[in-house]
N, C-alpha and C positions, 0 to 999 in steps of 0.2 A: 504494500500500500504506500503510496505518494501521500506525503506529508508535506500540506500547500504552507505556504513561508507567507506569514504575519508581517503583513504591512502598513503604510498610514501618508497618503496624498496629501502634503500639507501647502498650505499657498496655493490652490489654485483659486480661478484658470490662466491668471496671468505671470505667474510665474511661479509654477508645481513644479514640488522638488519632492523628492521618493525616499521614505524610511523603510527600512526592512529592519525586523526584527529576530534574527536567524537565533533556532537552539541550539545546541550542543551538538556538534559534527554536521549540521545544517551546512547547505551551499550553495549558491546563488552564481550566473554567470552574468556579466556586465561590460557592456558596453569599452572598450577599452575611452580610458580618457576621463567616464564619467562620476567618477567617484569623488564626490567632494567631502565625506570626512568619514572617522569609525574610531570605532574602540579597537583597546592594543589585543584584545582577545583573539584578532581577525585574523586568520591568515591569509596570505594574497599570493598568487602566482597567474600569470599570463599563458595561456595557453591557445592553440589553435584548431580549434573543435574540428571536427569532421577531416582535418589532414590538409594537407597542403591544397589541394585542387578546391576545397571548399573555403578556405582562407583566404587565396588566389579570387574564387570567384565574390568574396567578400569583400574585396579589396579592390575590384573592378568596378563592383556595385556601390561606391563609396564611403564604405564603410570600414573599419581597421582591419588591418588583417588577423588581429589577435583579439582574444576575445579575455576579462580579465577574471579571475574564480577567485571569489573568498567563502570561506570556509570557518564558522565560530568551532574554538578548538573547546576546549575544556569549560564553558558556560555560555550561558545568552548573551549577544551582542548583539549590537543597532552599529547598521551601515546607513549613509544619505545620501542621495544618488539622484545628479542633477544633468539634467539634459542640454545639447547644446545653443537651443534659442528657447527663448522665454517662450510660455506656454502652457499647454495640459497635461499630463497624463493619466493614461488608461490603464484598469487591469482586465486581463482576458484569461481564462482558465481554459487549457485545454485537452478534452476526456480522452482522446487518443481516438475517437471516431470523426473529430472535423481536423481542419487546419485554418488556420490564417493568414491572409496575404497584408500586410504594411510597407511602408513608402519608404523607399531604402533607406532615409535618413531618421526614420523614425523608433528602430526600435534602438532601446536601454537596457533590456534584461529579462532575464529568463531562469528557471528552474534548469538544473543541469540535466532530465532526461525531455527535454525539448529540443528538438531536431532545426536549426535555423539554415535554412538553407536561399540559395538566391536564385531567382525566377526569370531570366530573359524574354520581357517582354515582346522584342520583335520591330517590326516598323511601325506598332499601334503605338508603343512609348517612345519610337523616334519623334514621329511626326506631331506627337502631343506636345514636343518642348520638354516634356518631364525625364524623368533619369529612364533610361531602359531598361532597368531592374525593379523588382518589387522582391521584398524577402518573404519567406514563406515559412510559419513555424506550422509545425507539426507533432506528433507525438503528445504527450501528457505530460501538464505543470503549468507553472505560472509563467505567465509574460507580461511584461510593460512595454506601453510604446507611448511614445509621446507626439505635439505635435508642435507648430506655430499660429499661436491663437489658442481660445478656447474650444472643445471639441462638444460636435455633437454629435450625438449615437440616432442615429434613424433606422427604422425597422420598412424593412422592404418588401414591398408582396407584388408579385407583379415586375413594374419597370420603374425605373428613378434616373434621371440624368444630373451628373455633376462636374464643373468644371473640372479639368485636369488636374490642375494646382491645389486644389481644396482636396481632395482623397489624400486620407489617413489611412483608412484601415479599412478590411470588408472581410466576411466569412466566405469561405473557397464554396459553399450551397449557390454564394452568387455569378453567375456569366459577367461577361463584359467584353464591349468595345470600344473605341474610338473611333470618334467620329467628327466632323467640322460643325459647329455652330450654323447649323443653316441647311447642314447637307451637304454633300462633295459637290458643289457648284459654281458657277462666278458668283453668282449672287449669295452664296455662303461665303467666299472667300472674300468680298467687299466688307459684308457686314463683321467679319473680323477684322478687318482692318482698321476700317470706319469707326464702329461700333464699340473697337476696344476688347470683344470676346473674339476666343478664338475654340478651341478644342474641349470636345465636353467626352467624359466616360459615363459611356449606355448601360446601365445594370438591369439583368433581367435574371427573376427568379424569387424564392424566399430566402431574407437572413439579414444581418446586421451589418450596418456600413456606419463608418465613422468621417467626419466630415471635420476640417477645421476652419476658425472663424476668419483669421486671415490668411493671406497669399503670400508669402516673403520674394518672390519673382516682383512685382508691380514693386515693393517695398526699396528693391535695389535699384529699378531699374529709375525711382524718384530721384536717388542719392547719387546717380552714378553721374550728372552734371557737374555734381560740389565736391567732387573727390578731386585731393590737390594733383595734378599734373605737373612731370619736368620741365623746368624751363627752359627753351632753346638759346637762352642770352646767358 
């Protein structure tokens, strides 16, 4: 039997940071990077799940190639575990009959018999803009994923469209495509231009999709005028 790891989301939705409360030989796997503090109880070692090709392809999908284990040795310890843009996080449990797909940059952590693995989109996450990886946990335990902005959890029946940029997170019960704002047409292709939208993901099916409140794409794309430049003199 899997023993789920006690946790506690504090500060959301604008900027959730993750306490875990691990017992004795308990162990947690985390995001390399994202650990921002713990008791000396902890112990920590970096390691690289699934072997080098699955590292490799974690590391394509932009995310580290190492993933980090701590491990409470001889009593209960609290880890805090903060994501790297301000934001939400989620827990999702998972029974060993579904999996979950999240936005490459979104997941922070997991139980150690959770399978993470990374998902090559194809030319539907070329041509959306977005990363062409989604990760894909499987197997049973706990996982955290986070986002930018506050998250929201929508229950799907049917069909649901959402911007590219805004997908967090969705249960693998749901399909999906990509598609242009408008249709593959001239007149979808104006209206993205024009309009300011561009590429939405088609969800068809039952199950649970996660959504976040902002875009950080639009966010950079504000700032990137006032960023200082070298000067030719």
């Amino acid at each position: 039997m899997i023993t789920k790891i006690a946790y506690e989301i504090e500060h959301a939705p604008s900027y959730a940071s993750l306490r875990l409360d691990l017992q004795p030989n308990q162990t947690v796997l985390v995001e390399a990077g994202a650990m921002a503090a713990m008791d000396t109880g902890i112990k920590m070692k970096s390691k690289m799940k699934g072997g080098i090709m699955k590292g490799i392809g974690r590391m394509i999908s932009g995310e580290s190639l190492f993933l980090s284990e701590f491990t409470a040795e001889n009593r209960p310890a609290q880890i805090y575990i903060s994501p790297g843009t301000p934001g939400d996080i989620r827990h999702y449990y998972l029974t060993g009959n579904n999996s979950l797909m999240v936005q490459s940059s979104g997941f922070i952590a997991c139980s150690p018999t959770v399978e993470v693995n990374t998902k090559f989109q194809g030319f539907k996450g070329f041509f959306s803009g977005e990363s062409l990886f989604l990760i894909k946990a499987s197997g049973q335990g706990d996982i955290w994923f986070s986002s930018y902005g506050a998250i929201l959890e929508i229950p799907v029946t049917g069909a649901y469209v959402v911007d590219t940029g805004y997908v967090v997170a969705f249960e693998d019960t749901l399909d999906y495509h990509v598609e242009m704002m408008g249709g593959l047409s001239f007149k979808g292709l104006r209206t993205g231009i024009l309009g300011g939208e561009g590429f939405v993901c088609r969800f068809q099916g039952q199950g649970r999709l996660w959504v976040q409140s902002r875009n950080l794409f639009p966010l950079l794309n504000f700032l990137d005028p006032f960023r200082p430049v070298k000067s030719n003199n």
